[in-house]
Structure formats: structure tokens, C-alpha cells
N, C-alpha and C positions, 0 to 999 in steps of 0.2 A: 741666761744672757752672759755674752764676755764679758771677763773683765777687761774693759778700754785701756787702763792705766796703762800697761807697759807696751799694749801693741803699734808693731811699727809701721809706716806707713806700704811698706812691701807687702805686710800682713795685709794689714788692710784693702789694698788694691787689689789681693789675690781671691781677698771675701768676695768683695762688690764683683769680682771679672765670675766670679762661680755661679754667684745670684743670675746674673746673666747670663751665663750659660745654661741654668736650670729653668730661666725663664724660658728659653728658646725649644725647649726640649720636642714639644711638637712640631716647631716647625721643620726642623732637621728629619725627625723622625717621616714629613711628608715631601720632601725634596729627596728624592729619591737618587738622584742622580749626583746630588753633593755641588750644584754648582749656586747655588745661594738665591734661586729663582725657585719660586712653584708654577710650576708651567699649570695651560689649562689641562694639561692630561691628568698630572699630578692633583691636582685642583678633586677632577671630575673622581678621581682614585681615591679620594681621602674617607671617605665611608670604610673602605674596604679595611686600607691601610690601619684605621684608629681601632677596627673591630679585633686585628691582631694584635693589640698593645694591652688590651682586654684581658685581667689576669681574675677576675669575678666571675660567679657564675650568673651574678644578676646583669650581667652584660655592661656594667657601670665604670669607665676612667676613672679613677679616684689620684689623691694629690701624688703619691709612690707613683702612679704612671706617668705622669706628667712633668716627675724631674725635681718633687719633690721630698720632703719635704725642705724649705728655703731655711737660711741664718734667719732672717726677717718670717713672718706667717703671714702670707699672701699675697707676697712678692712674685709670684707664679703669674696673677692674674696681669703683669706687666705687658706680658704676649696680647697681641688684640686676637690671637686664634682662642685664645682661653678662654678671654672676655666673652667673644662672641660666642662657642660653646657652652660657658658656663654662665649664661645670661641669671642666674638667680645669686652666682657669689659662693657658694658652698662647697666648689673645688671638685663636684663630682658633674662628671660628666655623662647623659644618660644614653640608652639605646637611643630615644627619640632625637637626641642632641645629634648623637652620629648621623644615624640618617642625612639628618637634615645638614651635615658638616659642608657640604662641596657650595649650596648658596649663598650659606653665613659668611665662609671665608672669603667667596668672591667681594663682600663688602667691603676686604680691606682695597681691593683693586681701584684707586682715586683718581689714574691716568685713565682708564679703560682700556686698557692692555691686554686684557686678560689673565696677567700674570701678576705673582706677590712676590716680594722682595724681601729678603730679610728685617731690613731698614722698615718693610710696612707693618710688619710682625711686632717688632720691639726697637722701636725709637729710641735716639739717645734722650735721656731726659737730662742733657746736663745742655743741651741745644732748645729745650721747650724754651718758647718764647715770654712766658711767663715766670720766668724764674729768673729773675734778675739779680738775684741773693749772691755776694759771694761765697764761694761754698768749702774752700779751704783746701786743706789739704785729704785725701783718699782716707783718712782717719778722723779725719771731722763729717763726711759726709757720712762715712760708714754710721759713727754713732749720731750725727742727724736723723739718719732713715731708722736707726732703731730708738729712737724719742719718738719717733713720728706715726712707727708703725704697731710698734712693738704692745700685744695687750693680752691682759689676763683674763680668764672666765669669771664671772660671777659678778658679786660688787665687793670692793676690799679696799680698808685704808682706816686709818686709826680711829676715826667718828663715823663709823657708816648709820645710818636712821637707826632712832631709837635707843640711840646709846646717850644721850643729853637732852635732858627735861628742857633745855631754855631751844631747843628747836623748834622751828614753827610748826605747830602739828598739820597736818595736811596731805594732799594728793601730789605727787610729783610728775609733769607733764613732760616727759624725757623722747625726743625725735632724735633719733640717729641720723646721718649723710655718710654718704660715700665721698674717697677722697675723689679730688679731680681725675685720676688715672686708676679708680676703681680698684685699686689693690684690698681696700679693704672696704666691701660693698655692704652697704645695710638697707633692711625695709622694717624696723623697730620701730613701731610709734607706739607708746605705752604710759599708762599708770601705775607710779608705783604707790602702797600705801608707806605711813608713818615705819613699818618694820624691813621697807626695800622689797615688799612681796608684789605681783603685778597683779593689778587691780583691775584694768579696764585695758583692753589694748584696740586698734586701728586695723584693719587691713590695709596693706600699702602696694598694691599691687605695680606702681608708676613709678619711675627711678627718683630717690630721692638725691640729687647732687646735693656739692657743696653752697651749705647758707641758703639750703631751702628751710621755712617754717610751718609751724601749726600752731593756733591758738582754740585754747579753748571757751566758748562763745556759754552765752547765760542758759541757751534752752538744749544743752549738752551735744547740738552740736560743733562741729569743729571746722574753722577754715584754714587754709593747709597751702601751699604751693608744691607742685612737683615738676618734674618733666618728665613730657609722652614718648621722650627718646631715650637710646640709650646713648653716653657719652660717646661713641665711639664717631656714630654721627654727628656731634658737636665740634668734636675737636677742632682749634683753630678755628672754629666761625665765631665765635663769641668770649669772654672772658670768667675767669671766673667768678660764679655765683648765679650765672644764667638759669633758668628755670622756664617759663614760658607758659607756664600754665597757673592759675587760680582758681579754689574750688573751695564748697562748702560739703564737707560730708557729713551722713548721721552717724550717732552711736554703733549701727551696726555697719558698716562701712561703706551704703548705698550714698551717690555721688546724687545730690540733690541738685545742684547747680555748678556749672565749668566754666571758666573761659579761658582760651590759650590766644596771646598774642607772642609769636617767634616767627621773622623772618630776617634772614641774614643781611637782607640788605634796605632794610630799611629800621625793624624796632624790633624788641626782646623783653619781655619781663625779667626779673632778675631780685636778690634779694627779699626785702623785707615789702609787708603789707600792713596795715592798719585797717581794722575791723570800726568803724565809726560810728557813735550811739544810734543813727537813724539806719542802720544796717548796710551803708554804702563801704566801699573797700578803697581806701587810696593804695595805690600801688607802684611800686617805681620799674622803668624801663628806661631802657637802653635808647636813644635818638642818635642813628649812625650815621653820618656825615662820608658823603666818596671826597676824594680829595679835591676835587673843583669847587663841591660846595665848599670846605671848611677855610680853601685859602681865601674865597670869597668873603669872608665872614674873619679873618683876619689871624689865621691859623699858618707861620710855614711850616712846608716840607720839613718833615724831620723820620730820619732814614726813610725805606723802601713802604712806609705805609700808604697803603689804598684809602685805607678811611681811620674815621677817630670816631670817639662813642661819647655821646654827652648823656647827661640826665634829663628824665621829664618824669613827671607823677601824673599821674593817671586815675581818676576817681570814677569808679563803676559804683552803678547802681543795679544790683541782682535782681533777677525774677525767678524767685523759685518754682512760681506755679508753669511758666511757660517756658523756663532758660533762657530765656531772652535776656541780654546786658545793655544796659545803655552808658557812655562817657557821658559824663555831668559836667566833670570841671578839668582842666586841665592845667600845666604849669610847666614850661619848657627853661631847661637852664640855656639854651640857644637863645633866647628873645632877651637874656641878661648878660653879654659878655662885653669885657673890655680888653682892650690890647693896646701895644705899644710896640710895634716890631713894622707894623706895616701901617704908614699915613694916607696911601690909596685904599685901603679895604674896608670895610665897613666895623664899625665899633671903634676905632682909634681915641685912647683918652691916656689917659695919667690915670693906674690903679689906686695909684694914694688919693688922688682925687674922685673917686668914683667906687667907695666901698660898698656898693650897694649894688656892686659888677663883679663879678669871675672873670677873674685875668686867665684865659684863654691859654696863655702860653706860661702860666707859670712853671706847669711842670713841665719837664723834660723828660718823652717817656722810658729813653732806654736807662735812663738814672730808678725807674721805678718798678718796685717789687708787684709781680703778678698785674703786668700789663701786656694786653693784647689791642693798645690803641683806646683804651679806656682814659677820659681828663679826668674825672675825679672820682667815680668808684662810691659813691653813694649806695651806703650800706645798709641804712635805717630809715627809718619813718615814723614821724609821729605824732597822734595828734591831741591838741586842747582846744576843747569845744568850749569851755567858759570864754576863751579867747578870740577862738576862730585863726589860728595859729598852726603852723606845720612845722615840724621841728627835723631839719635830715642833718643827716654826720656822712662829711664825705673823708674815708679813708684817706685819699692821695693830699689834698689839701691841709688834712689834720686840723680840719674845723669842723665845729658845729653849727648850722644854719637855720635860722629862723626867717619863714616867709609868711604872707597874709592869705588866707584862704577867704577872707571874706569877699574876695575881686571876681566878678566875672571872671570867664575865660577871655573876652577879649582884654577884661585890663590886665588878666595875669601877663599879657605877652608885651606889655606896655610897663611905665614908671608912673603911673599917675592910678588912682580907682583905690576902692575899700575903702576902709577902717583909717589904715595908716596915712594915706592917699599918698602911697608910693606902688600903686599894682606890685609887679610881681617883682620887684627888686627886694635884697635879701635887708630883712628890716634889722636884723643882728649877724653876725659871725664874731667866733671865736676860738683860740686853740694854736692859730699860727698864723699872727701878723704881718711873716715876710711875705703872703699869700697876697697879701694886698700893698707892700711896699712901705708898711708901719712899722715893720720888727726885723732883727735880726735872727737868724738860725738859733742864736741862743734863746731867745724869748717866745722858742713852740712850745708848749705845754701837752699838748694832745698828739699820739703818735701812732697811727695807722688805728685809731679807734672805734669800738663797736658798739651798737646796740642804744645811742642816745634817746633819752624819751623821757616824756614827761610822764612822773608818778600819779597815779589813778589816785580817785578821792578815797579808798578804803585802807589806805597807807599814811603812815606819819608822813607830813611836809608836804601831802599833796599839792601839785602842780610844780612843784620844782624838777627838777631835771638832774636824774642817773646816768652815768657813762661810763662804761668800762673801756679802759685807756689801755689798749695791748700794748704799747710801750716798744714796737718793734723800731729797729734803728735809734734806741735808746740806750746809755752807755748804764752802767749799775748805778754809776752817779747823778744819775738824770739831763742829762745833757747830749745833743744831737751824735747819733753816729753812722754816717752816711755809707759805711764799706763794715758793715756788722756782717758778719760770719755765720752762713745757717740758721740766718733767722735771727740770731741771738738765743737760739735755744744754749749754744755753747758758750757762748758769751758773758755772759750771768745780766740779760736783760729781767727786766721784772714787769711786771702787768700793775694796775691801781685802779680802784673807782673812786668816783666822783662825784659830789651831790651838792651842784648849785643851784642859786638864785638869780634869774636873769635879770639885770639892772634894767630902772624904771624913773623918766621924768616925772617931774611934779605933777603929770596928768595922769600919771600911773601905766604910761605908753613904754613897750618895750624901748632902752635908750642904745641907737646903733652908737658905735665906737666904747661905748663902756664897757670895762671887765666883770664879769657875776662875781657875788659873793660865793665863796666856795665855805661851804658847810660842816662837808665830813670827807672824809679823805682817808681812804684803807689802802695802807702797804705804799701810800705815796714815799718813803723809805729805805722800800725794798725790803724791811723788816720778814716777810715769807715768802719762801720762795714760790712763788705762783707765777706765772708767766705764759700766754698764751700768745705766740707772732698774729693770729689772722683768728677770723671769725670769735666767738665766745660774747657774753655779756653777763648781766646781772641787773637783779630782782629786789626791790623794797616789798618787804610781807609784812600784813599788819601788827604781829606784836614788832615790826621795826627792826630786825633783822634783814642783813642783804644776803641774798643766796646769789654764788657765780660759776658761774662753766668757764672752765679751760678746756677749751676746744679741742687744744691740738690730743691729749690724751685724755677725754673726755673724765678730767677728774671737777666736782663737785666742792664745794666749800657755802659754806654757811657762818655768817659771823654774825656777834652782837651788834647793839649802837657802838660800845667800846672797844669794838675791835677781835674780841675774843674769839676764837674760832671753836664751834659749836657740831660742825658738819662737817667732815672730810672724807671724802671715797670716790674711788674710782671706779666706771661701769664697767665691767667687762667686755670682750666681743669687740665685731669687725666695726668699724666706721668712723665717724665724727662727730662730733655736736656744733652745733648752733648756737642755739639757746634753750632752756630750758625754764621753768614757771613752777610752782608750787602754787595751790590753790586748798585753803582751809577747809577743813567740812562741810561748813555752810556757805561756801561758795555755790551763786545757783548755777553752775555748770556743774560741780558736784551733785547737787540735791537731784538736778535733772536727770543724773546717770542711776540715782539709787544707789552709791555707793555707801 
């Protein structure tokens, strides 16, 4: 890798304009004519043409035909001709692939024209609608994308497994993703043992995008989200994290039971899921609003958007024997809003007076990072069955939410029913108070946060609540920073977790407007440099150690109760993480695998 330090920003612009040029390399090579169209003749000619580029005897494109190799590794696959050619990620493109070149590429064709445009080939990605990040100057992006992209082989980094006794000993449940624009594509679902060796691995045959998961379940098998598309066909219809699909597969990678809920105009699974002691799955999706409903519902106009995307959880109940799914219960964040912008629309209240409402308009969405008309970006899910409690973290809001699962579905769409006898109104939030007209900017605490969930009873402190706080738009000093640079990967933002107690009246009832007691707190500081902008979370294991994934370069860490870091390495190879789990020996998903 460069050295950054002295290069100038001419340097810089000269990289990122080459990267783009070698991204483009096929399509030039199938425009024959040089006029920045691929006609359908061109189109129908592309078999022919790619078989000449062919410098193998096994008939194979590899990355040197293709333009590369890139500054960045896998910056190539930027072109949607690549993507689509190289549907596995591996840079090699096969006979069969050519073949089949002239129908693949007509996909990029969105007008029905029959023709592809350069622009269809390789999009500016400094115009993607979800990138709302300022991005600096041609020398801060350059070394953005190589933070972001840039990865080694194997696993490597000063504590890799096995090298400290005070490690949790166990199985490591490690799922790769691809980034949003597939540059660096994975299908890794594996276990590793205590010495980083892989122990048990998944077939993944389904696109894993960004902030899809896998848990692994007591009788060894595993429930998983994926998506049955490739992104290519996603783009712009959904936001990131979209998935669509939920499934339980076995040990040998046979798909026992599916179900895919994704339609653009109306719902999407997306994110996280919760596996439920009676085998039910709560699961979160997408509730997409056209614009007539949302102003109805007391939402304005803000820019050119057609629709906005709320939250709802969704609790399936599987049939394995038949496949068969049924919805049990349900919980829409639309039957809970408040606003204050519109006194004809429906919901009109004072959010100070009404914390037990989502203020509808708090956010403003061209102000927020990786929005596609998404309000709040609900990341996690979580459940405590002592309680009958759902625990979600919504990114955009920077809070934590606590709702009552004990209500019917019709009280969840209501304020009255269950336990708390508030139906489906949120019984707690916390994280950022000016969300509901309590706090100022200065009093958020939580910043684009992942993975909130309450700790299992086989961990110290169970039933309190872990949260890995990405800490994006947060200054090194801990205080809001609304125009942070690339993420803050450049910045010197920092990441922290979190492990509170949710405050509780004399009845022992969750108490709304109260702050938890916060317990333990790693790197709140900034003490290591650890820092992930988006996705990542972290893990209590029983001898009490937190294990955490930094997403963005899927580097690993393992700490004491005091803090000490015990685990540190980086995975090798193409993609992402999510999250990641360790599981003991005698965990019965272990024992069930025979490991």
C-alpha cells in the first residue's frame, strides 16, 4: 500500500480517475465503435468479442484481461458487466460466463432501449443516493476506499486464537457480506476452532449482502438471512441492509425451511432476526409508505422522494415438516407516530409530550448517512422471554427501543393492552433525547449504533443489555459531529460498547423517561483505536469476556471484564462482517455438530 502522507491531491485524483478507467476496461473493449453506447448489435457481439480478450488456454478472462490488476483488489468488479459476468466474485470469468455474456449484459438495460450506456456500466458512486458522508478532498477518498477495501490473506494481527490463555476457548461463528456494490463479494459462513483452523463450514449458495446473519441454533442447525438476488437487481429499490429472505438450514447445508418476504412497493425484510425459545423468529422489515400515504400520516415532502420506509417486526412461526409459515404477532412503527409539522394530518402532538411516539419528521433525510428514504434504520432485534420485551436499536435515531410483546396484534397497533397496558407504544427509549424534544445534540450518547440485545442467561449480568456504539458522526472527543469526513474513518472517530441496566419502578416495571445504569464501558475514551462507521457488534461469553467485530475491515478483538485486550486479528479475504459469536465447547450447537 502507499504511503498517504506526502501524496498530493492531483496524485490522488490521477489514482481514483485510473481505477475507473480499469474498471471500465470491458465495456470499451465491447463498444466498438467508441461512441459510449453498446448498441444491440454490440450487445448480441459480446460472446465473440470477450472470446478474443482470451489470453488462457482454458478459455478463462482472468483480472490482467479485465483491466486489472486495480490500486484497490476488487475495484474491477465496480463495472455491473463484471458483476454480472462474474456472478461468483473470483475475478475469473468462465467459457460458460461468455456464452452466456449478450443476456446478462442486457440486464444492465433499465429504460428498455436495448442499449447500455457507459453511466449503466459504472455509475458515479460519489452521486449514490446513500452516501451522504462528506467525502473530502480526492486524497481523503482515495485513502477512505483503501480502509475500506484493502485486505490481506489469511488471518493476521498481534493476538490471533491461541495465543492467550485468558481467551474464551471455543468455536468461532464468522459470516462474511458483500459490500453494497459487490466490489468485494463473499459466500464464507464458517467455524473456526480455538487455533483459527476451520472447523465446520456452511454452503452459501444465496448472495450474502450487507448486515445479513446466521445464528447458530441448540440442535446444530443454523438460521441465516440471505438474498435470492443479485444486488445488481436491488440497486435503488431498497436501502441498505435489505435481504428478503429467512431460512433455517442443517449442518450439511440442506435448506429445511424458507421464507422470502421482498416487494418493492410495499415490504422487505432486512437486517437482524431473533431465533425465539418456542422456535418462532421475530424479524424486522421494511413498511414502505408512497408519498400520499406518508403525508397522510403527517410526513412532508422532503426532496424528490416517492416513498419513505418505516419499521415493523414480524414474528413467524416455521413449519419444518411442511414449509409452511404463519405471522403470529406483529408490531408496526406506523400505528406509533407523532408529529408536529402538520395539524390537519393524522398523529399531530408535542413529541416532548408523547415519548411513547416516533416523531416522524425528526430526521431530515438528505442530512443522513446511507439513506434511501429509510426513518429510522432499525438494525437489531431482540428478545427477553422472562419479560416478554423486544428490545430494537434504530440507527438514524440513535436510540435504543423497548416495546411489549406480551399485546396482541391488534393492541400492538394501539396504546392501551399487555403487561404494561401501553399496547404497542415504545415502553423505554434511550441514546438521543433530542429525538423526542428532551435533549440537546449535545446529550446523544449513542451514534449510528449496532447490535443492541439483551445478554442470554449463560453470560455474566444476564438480561442486561450490550451495545456496540459505532460512534459515526462522533468527534474523538465524544461529542456530535454532523459534517465528519469519510465516515470518520479519517477523522479519528472511535467505536465503544456498552453494558447497561434498564431502570425500573418500585413494581419492578421498565421506567420510560429514565436513564440505565451503565455498568461497563470499553474504549468509551477512545483509549484503542477501534472504530467501525456502520454494521459490527459485540458478544458477552461466559467466562465474561466481550468479543467485537469491526465491520468495516473485519478485524476481531477480544477483551477482559478490565478491559484488557486478549484477541486481536484480522480475517483475510473479500467482504464484510456483521457480527460474529463464539460458542464454547459445550455449547449444544457445538456438541450437536460433533465438533
Amino acid at each position: 500500500m502507499r504511503d498517504e502522507t506526502d501524496m498530493t491531491d492531483a496524485a490522488a485524483r490521477a489514482i481514483l480517475q485510473h481505477m475507473r478507467t480499469q474498471s471500465g476496461t470491458l465495456f470499451r473493449a465491447l463498444d466498438q465503435d467508441g461512441d459510449g453506447i453498446l448498441s444491440a448489435d454490440e450487445i448480441a457481439a459480446a460472446p465473440e468479442v470477450l472470446k478474443g480478450l482470451v489470453r488462457d488456454a482454458d478459455g478463462c478472462l482472468r483480472e490482467r484481461d479485465l483491466g486489472g490488476p486495480t490500486d484497490i483488489p476488487g475495484m474491477l468488479r465496480r463495472s455491473g458487466i463484471v458483476r454480472l459476468l462474474d456472478p461468483d466474485g473470483d475475478l475469473v470469468i468462465t467459457p460458460e460466463d461468455i456464452v452466456d455474456a449478450s443476456a446478462r449484459i442486457l440486464r444492465l438495460d433499465t429504460d428498455g432501449d436495448g442499449c447500455i450506456t457507459a453511466e449503466d456500466d459504472l455509475p458515479d458512486l460519489t452521486k449514490n443516493a446513500e452516501n451522504r458522508m462528506p467525502m473530502g478532498t480526492p486524497k481523503d477518498r482515495l485513502a477512505y476506499q483503501r480502509k475500506m477495501f484493502t485486505r490481506s490473506a489469511g488471518i493476521t494481527g498481534p493476538l490471533p486464537p491461541g495465543t492467550d490463555l485468558r481467551q474464551q476457548p471455543g468455536f468461532l461463528l464468522i459470516q462474511e457480506v458483500s459490500d453494497r456494490g459487490d466490489v468485494q463479494k463473499s459466500h464464507k459462513t464458517i467455524l473456526l476452532d480455538d487455533m483459527g483452523e476451520v472447523a465446520h463450514s456452511w454452503p452459501t449458495p444465496q448472495r450474502l449482502p450487507e448486515a445479513t446473519v446466521t445464528y447458530l441454533m441448540a440442535n446444530g442447525n443454523v438460521a441465516r438471512t440471505t438474498c435470492e438476488y443479485d444486488w445488481l437487481e436491488m440497486d435503488g429499490r431498497f436501502p441498505i441492509g435489505t435481504h428478503g429472505t429467512v431460512s433455517i438450514v442443517a449442518p450439511d447445508g440442506a435448506v429445511l425451511w424458507k421464507w422470502s418476504n421482498i416487494d418493492s412497493g410495499g415490504e422487505a425484510l432486512h437486517h437482524d432476526i431473533e431465533v425465539m425459545p418456542n422456535g418462532h423468529i421475530l424479524a424486522i422489515s421494511w413498511h414502505i409508505l408512497d408519498t400520499p400515504t406518508a403525508q397522510a400520516v403527517g410526513w412532508p415532502q422532503q426532496g424528490e422522494r416517492d416513498r419513505i420506509l418505516l419499521d415493523k417486526i414480524i414474528e413467524l412461526k416455521p413449519d419444518l415438516e411442511t414449509g409452511e409459515t404463519q405471522i403470529v404477532w406483529e408490531w408496526r412503527m406506523l400505528d406509533h407516530l407523532v408529529q408536529d409539522r402538520d395539524p390537519r394530518a393524522a398523529n399531530f402532538g408535542d413529541p416532548a409530550e408523547n415519548i411513547g411516539k416516533i416523531d416522524l419528521n425528526w430526521p431530515w433525510l438528505d442530512t443522513v448517512q446511507f439513506n434511501s428514504g429509510q426513518i429510522a434504520h432499525c438494525n437489531s432485534v431482540s428478545y427477553n422471554a422472562e419479560e416478554d420485551v423486544i428490545l430494537l436499536s434504530s440507527a438514524i435515531f440513535g436510540e435504543a427501543w423497548v416495546i411489549d410483546h406480551s399485546t396482541t396484534t391488534a393492541e400492538a397497533k394501539g396504546s392501551t393492552g399487555g403487561r404494561y397496558g401501553k399496547g404497542g407504544d415504545l415502553l423505554w427509549r434511550w441514546g438521543n433525547p433530542q429525538t423526542h424534544g428532551l435533549g440537546q445534540a449535545t446529550d446523544q450518547i449513542l451514534f449510528w449504533q449496532h447490535d443492541a440485545h439483551f445478554l442470554p442467561a449463560n453470560v455474566p449480568h444476564s438480561g442486561e443489555i450490550l451495545i456496540f456504539n459505532n460512534g459515526m458522526r462522533r468527534t474523538p472527543q465524544g461529542s456530535p459531529d454532523p459534517k465528519q469526513k469519510c465516515m470518520g474513518l479519517l477523522d479519528g472517530a472511535y467505536s465503544d460498547v456498552l453494558e447497561i441496566t434498564l431502570p425500573r419502578d418500585g413494581a419492578g416495571l421498565i421506567e420510560q423517561g429514565a436513564p440505565p445504569q451503565i455498568n461497563w464501558n470499553f474504549n468509551d475514551k477512545a483509549q484503542h483505536d477501534i472504530y467501525s462507521p456502520f454494521m459490527s457488534g459485540a458478544q458477552r461469553m461466559p467466562n465474561g469476556n466481550t468479543l467485537m467485530m469491526q465491520a468495516c475491515d473485519k478485524r476481531v478483538v477480544e477483551v477482559t471484564a478490565s478491559g484488557e485486550i486478549v484477541l486481536d486479528f484480522h480475517v483475510g479475504g473479500p467482504g464484510r462482517m456483521f457480527r460474529i459469536y463464539k460458542f464454547a465447547s459445550d455449547a449444544p450447537g457445538i456438541k450437536a455438530l460433533r465438533l
